[in-house]
Structures are given as C-alpha cells and as structure tokens.
N, CA, C and O atoms as a DFTB+ gen file, in Angstrom:
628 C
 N C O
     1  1     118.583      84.624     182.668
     2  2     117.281      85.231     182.912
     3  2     117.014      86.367     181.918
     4  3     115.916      86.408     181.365
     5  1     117.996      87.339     181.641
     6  2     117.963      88.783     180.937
     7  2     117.595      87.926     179.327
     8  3     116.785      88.343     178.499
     9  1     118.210      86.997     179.234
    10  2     118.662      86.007     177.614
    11  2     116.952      85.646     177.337
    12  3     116.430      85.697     176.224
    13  1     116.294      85.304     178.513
    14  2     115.019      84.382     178.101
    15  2     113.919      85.634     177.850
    16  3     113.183      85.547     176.867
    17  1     113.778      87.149     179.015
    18  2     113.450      87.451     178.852
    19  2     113.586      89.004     177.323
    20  3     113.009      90.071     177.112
    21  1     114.420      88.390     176.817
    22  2     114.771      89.048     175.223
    23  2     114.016      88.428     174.289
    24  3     113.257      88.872     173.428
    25  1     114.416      87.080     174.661
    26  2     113.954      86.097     173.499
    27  2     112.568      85.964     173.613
    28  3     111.959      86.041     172.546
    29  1     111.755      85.742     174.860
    30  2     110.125      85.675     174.674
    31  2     109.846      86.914     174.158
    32  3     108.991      86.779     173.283
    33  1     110.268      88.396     174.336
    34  2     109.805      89.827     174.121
    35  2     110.146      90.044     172.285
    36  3     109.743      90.963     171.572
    37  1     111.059      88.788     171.868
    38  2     111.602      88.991     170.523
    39  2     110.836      88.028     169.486
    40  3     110.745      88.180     168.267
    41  1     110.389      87.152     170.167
    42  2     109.741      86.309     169.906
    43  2     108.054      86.850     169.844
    44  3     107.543      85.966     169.157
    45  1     107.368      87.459     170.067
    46  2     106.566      87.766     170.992
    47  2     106.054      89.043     169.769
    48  3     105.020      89.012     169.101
    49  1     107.034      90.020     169.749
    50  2     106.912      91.664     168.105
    51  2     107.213      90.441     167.025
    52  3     106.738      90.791     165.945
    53  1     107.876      89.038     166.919
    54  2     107.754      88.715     165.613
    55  2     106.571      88.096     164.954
    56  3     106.230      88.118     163.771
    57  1     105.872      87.380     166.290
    58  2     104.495      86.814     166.096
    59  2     103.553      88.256     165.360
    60  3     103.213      88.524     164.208
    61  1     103.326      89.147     167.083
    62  2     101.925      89.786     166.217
    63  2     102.214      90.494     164.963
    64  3     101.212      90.674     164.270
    65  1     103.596      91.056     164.369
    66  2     103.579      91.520     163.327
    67  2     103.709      90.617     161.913
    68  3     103.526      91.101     160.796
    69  1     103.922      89.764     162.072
    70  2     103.987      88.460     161.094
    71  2     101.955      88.493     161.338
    72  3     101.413      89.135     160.438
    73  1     101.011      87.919     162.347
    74  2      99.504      88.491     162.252
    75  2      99.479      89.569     161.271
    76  3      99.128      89.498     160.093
    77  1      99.875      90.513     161.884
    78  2      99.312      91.482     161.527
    79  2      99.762      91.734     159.720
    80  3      98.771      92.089     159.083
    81  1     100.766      91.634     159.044
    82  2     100.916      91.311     158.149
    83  2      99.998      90.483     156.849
    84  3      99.642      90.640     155.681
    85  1      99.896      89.200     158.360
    86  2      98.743      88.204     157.044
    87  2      97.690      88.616     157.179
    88  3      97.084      88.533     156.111
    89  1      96.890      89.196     158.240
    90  2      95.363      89.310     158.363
    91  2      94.570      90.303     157.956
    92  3      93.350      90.460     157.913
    93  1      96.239      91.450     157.434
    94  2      95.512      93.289     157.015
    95  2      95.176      92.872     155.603
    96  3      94.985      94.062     155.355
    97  1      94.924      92.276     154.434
    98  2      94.943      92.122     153.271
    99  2      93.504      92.388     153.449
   100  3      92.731      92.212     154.391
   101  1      93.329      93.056     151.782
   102  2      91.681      92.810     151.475
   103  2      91.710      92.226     150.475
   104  3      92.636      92.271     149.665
   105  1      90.144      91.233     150.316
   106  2      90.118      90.496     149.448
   107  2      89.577      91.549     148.135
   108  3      89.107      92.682     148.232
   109  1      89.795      90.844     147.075
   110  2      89.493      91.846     146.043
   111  2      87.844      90.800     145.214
   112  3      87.677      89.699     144.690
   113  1      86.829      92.228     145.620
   114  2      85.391      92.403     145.107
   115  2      85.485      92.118     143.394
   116  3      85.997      92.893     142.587
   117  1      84.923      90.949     143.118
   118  2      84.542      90.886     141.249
   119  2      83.299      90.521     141.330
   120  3      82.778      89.560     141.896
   121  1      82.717      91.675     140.495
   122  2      81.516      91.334     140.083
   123  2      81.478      90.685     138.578
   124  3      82.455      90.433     137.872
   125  1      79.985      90.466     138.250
   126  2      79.377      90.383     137.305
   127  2      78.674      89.578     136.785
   128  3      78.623      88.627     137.565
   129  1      78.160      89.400     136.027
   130  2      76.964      88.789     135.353
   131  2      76.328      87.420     134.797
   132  3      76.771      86.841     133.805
   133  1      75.074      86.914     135.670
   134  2      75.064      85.587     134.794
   135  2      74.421      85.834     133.601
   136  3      73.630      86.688     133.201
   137  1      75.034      84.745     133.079
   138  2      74.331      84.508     131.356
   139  2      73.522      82.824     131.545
   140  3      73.366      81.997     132.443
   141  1      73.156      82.987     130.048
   142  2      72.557      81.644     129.517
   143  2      73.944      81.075     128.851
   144  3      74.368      81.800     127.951
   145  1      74.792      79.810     129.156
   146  2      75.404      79.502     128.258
   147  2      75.219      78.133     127.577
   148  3      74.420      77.307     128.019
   149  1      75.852      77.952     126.669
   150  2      76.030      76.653     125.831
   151  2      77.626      76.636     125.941
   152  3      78.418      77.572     126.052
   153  1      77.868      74.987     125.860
   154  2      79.225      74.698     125.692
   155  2      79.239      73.302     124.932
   156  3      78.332      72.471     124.979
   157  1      80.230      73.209     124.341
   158  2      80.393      71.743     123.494
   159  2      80.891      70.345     124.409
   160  3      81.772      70.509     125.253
   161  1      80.688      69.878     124.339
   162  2      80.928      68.416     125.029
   163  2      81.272      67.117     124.212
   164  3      80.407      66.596     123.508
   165  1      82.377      66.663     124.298
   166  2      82.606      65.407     123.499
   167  2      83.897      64.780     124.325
   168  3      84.977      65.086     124.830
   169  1      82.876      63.533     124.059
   170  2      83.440      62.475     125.249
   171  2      84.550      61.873     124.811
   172  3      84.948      60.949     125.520
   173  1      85.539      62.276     123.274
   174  2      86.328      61.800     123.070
   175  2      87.613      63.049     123.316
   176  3      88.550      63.125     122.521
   177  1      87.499      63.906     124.423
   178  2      88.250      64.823     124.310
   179  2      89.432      64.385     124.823
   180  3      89.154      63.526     125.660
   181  1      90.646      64.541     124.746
   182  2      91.523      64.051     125.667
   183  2      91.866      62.569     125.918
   184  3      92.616      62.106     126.778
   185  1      91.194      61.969     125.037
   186  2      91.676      60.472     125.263
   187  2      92.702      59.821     124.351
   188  3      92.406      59.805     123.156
   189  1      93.809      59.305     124.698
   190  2      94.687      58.565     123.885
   191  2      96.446      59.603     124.815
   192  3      96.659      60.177     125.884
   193  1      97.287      59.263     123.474
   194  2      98.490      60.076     123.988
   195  2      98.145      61.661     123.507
   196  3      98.321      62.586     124.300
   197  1      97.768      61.833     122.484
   198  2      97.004      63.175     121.843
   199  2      96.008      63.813     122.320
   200  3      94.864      63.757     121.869
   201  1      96.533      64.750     123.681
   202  2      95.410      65.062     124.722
   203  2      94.572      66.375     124.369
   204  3      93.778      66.941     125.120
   205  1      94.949      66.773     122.951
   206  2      94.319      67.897     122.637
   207  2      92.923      67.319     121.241
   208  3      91.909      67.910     120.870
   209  1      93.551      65.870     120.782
   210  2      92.458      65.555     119.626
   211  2      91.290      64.812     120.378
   212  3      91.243      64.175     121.430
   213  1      90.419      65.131     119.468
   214  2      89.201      64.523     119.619
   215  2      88.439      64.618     118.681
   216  3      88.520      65.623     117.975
   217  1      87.214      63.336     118.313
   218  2      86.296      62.954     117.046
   219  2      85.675      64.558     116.825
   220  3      85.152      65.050     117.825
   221  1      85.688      64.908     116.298
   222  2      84.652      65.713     115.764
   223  2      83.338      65.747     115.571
   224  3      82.696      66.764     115.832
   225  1      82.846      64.787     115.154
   226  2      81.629      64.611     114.541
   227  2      80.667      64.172     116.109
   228  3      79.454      64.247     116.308
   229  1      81.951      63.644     117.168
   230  2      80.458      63.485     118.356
   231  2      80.791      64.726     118.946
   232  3      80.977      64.470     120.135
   233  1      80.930      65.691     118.790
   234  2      80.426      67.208     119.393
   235  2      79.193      67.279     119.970
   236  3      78.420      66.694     119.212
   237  1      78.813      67.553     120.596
   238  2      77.403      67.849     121.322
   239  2      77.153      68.839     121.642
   240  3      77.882      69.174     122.576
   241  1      76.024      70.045     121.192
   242  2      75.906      71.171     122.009
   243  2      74.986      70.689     123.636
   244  3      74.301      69.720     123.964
   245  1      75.476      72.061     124.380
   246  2      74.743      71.336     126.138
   247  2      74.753      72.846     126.587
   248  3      75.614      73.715     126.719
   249  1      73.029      72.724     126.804
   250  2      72.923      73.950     127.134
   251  2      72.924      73.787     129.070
   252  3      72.222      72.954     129.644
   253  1      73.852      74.764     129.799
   254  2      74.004      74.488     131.126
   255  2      72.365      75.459     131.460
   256  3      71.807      76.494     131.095
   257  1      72.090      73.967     132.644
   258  2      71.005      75.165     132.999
   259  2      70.960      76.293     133.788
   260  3      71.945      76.594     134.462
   261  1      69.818      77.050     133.804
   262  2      70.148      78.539     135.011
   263  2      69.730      78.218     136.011
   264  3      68.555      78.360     136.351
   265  1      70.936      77.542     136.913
   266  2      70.464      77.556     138.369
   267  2      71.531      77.913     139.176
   268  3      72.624      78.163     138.670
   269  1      71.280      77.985     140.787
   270  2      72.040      78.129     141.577
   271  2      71.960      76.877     142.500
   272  3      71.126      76.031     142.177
   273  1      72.509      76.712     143.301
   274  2      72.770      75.334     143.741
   275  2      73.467      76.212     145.490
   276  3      74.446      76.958     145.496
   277  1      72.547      75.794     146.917
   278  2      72.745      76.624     147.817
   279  2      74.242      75.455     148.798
   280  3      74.955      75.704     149.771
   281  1      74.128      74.343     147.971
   282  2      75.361      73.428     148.433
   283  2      76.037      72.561     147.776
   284  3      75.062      72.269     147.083
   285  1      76.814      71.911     147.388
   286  2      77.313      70.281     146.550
   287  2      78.372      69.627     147.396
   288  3      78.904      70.158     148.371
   289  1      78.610      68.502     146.961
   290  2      79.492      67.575     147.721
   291  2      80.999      67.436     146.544
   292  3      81.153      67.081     145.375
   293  1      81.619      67.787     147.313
   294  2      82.941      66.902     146.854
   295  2      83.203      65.634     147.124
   296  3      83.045      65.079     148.212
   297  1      83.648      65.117     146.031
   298  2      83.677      63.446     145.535
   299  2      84.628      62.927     144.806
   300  3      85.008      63.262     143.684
   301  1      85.021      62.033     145.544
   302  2      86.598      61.614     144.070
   303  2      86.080      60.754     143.150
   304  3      85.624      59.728     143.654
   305  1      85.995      60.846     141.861
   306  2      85.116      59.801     140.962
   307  2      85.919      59.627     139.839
   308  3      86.380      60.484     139.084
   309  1      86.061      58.097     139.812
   310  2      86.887      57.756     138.382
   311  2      86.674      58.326     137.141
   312  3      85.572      58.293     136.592
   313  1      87.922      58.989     136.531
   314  2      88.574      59.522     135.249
   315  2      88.884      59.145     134.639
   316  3      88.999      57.968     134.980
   317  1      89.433      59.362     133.070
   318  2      90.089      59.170     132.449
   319  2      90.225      58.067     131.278
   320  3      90.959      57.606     132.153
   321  1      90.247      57.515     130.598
   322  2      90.517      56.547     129.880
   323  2      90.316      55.278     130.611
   324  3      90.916      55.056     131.664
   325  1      89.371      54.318     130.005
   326  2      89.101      53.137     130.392
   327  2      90.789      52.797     130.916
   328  3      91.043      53.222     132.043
   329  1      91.895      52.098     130.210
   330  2      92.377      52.042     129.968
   331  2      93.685      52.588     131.333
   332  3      94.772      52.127     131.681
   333  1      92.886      53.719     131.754
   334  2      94.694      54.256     132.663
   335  2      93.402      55.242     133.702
   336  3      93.869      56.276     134.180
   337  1      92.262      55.028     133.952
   338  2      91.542      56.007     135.262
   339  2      92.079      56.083     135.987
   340  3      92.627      55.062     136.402
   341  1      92.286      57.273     136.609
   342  2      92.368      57.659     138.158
   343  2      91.289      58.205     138.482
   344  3      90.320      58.511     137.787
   345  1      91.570      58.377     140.068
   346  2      90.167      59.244     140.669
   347  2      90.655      60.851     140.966
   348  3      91.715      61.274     141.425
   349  1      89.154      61.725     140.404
   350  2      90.106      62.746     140.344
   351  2      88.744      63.482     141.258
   352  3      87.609      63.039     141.433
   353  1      89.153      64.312     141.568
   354  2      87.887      65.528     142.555
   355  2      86.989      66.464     141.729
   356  3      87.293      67.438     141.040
   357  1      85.638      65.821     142.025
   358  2      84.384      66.390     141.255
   359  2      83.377      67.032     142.379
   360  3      83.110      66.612     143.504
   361  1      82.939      68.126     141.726
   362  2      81.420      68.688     142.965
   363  2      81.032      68.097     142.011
   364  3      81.386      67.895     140.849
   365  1      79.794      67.694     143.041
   366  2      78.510      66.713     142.356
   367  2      77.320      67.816     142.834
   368  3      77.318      68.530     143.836
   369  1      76.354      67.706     141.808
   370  2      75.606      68.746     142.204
   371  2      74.293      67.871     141.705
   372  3      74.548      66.931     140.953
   373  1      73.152      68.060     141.999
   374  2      72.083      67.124     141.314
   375  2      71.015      68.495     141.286
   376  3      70.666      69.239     142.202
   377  1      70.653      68.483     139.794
   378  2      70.024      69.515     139.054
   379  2      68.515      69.441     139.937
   380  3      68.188      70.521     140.430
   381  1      67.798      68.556     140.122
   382  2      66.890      68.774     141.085
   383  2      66.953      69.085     142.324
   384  3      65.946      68.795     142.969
   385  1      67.938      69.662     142.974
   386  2      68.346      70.462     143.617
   387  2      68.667      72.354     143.579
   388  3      68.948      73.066     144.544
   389  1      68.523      72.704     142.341
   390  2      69.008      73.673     141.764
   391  2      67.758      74.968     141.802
   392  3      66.540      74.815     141.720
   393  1      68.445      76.104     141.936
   394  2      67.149      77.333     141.994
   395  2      67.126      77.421     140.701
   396  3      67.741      76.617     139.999
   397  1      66.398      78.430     140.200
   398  2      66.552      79.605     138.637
   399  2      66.595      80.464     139.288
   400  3      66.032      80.824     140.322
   401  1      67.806      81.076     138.212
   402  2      68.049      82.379     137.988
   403  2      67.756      82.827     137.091
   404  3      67.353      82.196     136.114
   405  1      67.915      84.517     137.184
   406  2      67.256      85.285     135.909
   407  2      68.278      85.412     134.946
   408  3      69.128      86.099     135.513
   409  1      68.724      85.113     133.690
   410  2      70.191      85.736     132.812
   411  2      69.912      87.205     133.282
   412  3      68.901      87.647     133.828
   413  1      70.963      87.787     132.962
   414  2      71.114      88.952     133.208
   415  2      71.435      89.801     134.573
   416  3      71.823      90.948     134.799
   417  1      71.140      88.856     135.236
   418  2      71.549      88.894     137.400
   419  2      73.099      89.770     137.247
   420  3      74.202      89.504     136.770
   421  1      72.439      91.010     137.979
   422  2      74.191      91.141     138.722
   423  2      74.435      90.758     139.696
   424  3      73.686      90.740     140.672
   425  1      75.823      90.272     139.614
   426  2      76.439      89.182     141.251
   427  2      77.603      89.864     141.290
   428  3      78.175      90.564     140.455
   429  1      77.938      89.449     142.729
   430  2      79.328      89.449     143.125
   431  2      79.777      88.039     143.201
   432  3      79.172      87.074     143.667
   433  1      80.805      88.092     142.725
   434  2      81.441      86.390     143.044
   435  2      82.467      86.689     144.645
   436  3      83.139      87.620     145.088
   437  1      82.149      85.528     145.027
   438  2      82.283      85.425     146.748
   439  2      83.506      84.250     146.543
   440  3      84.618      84.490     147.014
   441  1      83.299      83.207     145.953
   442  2      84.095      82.241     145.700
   443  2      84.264      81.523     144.949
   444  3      83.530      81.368     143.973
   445  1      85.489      80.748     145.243
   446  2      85.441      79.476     143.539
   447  2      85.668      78.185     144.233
   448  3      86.256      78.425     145.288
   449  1      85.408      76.676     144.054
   450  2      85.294      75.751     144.668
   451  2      86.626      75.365     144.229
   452  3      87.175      76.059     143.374
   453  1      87.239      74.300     144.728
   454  2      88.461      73.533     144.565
   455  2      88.313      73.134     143.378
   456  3      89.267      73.619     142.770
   457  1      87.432      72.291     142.377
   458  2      87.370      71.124     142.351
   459  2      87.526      71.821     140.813
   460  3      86.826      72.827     140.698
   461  1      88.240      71.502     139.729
   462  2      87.594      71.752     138.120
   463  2      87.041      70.666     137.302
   464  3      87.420      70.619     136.132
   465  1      86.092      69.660     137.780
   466  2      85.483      68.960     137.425
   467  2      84.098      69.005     137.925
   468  3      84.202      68.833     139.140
   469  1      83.328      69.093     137.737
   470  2      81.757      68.540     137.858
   471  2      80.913      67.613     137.453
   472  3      80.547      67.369     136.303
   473  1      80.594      67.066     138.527
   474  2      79.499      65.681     137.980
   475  2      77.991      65.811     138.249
   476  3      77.443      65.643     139.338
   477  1      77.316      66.189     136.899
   478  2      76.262      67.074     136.969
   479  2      74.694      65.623     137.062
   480  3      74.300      64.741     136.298
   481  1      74.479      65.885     137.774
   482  2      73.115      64.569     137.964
   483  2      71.524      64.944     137.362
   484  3      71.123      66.098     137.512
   485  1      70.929      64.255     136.902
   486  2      69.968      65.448     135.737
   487  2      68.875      64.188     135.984
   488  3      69.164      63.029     135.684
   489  1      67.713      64.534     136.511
   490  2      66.524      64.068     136.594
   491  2      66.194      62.940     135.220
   492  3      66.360      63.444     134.110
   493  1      65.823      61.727     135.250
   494  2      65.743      60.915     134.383
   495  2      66.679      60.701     132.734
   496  3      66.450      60.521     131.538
   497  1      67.978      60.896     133.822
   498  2      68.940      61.374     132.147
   499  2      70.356      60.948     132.991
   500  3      70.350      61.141     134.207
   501  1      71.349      60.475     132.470
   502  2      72.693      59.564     132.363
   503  2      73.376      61.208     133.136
   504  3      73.182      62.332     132.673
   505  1      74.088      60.904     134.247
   506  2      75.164      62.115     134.693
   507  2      75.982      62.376     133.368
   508  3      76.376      61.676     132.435
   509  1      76.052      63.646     133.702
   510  2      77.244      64.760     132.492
   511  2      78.339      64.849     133.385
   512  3      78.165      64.982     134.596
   513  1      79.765      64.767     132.716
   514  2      80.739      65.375     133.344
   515  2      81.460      66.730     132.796
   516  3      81.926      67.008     131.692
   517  1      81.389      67.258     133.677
   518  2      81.817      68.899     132.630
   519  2      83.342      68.841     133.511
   520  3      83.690      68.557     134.657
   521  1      84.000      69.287     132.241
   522  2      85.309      69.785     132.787
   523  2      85.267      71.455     133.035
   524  3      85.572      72.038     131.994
   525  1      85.057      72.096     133.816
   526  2      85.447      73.581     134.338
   527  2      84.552      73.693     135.857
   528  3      83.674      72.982     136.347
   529  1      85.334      75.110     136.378
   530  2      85.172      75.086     137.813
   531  2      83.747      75.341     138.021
   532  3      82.924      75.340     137.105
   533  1      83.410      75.617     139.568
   534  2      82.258      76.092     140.051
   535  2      82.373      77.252     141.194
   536  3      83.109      77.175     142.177
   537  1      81.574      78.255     140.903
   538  2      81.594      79.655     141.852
   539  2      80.579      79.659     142.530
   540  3      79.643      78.879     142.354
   541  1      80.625      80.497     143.354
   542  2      79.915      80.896     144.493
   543  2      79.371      82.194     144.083
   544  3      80.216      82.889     143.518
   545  1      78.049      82.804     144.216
   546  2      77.866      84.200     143.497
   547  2      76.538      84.870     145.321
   548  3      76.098      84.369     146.356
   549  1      76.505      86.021     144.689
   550  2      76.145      86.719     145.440
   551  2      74.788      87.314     144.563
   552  3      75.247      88.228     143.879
   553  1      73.621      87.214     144.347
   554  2      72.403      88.149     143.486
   555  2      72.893      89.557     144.032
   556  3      73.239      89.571     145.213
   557  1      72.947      90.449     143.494
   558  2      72.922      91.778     143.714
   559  2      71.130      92.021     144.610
   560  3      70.768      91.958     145.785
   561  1      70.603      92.232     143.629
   562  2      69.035      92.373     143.726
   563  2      68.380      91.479     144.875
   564  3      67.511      91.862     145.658
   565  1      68.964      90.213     144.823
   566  2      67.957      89.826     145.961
   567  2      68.682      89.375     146.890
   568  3      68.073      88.642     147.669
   569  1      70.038      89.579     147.159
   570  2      70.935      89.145     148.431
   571  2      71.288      87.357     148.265
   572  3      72.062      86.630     148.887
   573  1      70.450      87.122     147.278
   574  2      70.368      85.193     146.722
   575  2      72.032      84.980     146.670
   576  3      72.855      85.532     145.939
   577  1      72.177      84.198     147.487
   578  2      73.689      83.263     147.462
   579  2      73.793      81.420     146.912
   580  3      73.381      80.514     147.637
   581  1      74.280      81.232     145.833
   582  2      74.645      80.020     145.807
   583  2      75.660      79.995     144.928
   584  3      76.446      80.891     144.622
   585  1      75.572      78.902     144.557
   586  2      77.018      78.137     143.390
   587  2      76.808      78.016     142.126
   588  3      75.661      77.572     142.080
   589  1      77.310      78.165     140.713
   590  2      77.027      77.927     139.778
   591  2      78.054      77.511     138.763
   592  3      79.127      78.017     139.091
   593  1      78.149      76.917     137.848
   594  2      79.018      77.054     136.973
   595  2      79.891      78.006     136.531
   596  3      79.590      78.786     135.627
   597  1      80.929      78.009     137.078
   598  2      81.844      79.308     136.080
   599  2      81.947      79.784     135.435
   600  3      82.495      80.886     135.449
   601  1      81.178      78.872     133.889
   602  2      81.327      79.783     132.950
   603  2      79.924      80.668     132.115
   604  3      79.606      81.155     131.030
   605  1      79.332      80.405     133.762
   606  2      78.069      80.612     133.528
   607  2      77.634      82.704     133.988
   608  3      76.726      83.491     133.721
   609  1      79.071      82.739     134.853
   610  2      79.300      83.478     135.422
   611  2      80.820      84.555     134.734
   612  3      82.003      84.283     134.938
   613  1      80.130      86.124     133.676
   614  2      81.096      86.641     133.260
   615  2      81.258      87.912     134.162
   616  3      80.450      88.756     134.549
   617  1      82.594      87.737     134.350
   618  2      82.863      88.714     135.345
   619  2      83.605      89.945     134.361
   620  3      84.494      90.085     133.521
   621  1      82.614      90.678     135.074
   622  2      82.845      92.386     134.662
   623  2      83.946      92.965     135.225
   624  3      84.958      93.192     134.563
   625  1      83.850      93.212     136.329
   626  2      85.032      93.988     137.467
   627  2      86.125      92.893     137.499
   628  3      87.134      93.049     138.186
C-alpha cells in the first residue's frame, strides 16, 4: 500500500514538471519585410546523377507575384525525373485565389508550412513548380494574415 502510494505521488511531480518544462518555452517573434522578388527557374535543374548541373541557356527569369494566400492544400504530386519520380509534398496554392500586398509591408512571420515544394496554379498558364518553402506572415499595419512564399519574405529580426 505505502509502495503504490510513493509511486503514484512519484509518478504524479514527474508528470507536471516534465509539463511544465515543455509548455514554459517562448516562441521566438521574427519579423520583417515583404519584397517584390524574382527567381530563376530551369526545369533542367537537378536532373540526371549530377544534381547540381543544369542547361543554362533554359534559365528563366519568374517574377513571384505579391500575394497572400489566406489557405493552400497539401498534396503529394509526382517528382523528379521522368525516368525515377516519386511523389513528394507540395502546397498547392492557385494564384486566383491570392490577395496583394504592398512591397515594403512590415510582418511578423507566425509560421512556415511543412512542405519545400510548391505547385503554383496561374490563371490561363501551365502550373509552375517552385522549389522553396511557404510562410505564414502577419501585416503589421493592417493585422492581414496569410501565406506567402518564403523568399518573398526577408526577415529582419
């Protein structure tokens, strides 16, 4: 009896302080700023055993647009080389869905999505696949919350 009631009372300070341990943390506040960006795109990046070469000459500039996006879906969508695809995890976001933003917005970033792929859907135009993540931002100025491209988003703090 004395044995059980040790062990529930021992059992019992290891729980809430093991709580209390994980739940006192603060998350750490980064702000900062959207921009207008451009990024290069070429669909021969990464293909073959030479995962760093790619054609040169099909470079593409792609200007990402300024929006925010208040939701997207995660989706597993075939990757990779004709040749050896797997399915890998993309937010899909469809640009006619998307707010504007102003460049120059101060945000707080709130979050970052799982996924480092995006499958971008564009009003009368072939889906883009961008390789980099997607955040969650906060407008300073107008309390505006949605999602955007990461690297659309330079963080100051």
């Amino acid at each position: 009896m004395f044995y059980r009631r040790t062990l529930v009372f021992l059992t019992g300070i290891l729980l809430v302080s093991f709580l209390v341990s994980c739940g006192g943390g603060s998350a750490e506040v980064r702000n900062g700023t959207l921009e207008t960006t451009t990024i290069t795109q070429n669909p021969t990046r990464g293909v073959g055993f030479n995962q760093t070469a790619k054609i040169k000459h099909m470079d593409k500039e792609f200007q990402l647009p300024d929006l925010l996006w208040s939701t997207f879906e995660y989706r597993m969508i075939a990757a990779g080389p004709r040749h050896a695809q797997v399915k890998a995890e993309f937010c899909v976001i469809d640009e006619a869905q998307g707010v504007p933003f102003t460049p120059g917005e101060k945000v707080e970033v709130i979050e970052e999505a799982k996924c480092m792929n995006i499958y971008h859907l564009r009003p009368d135009e072939a889906p883009i696949r961008h390789v980099m993540g997607f955040t969650k931002v906060r407008v300073i100025s107008t309390g505006q919350e949605g999602w955007t491209f990461s690297k659309v988003v330079r963080v100051t703090e």
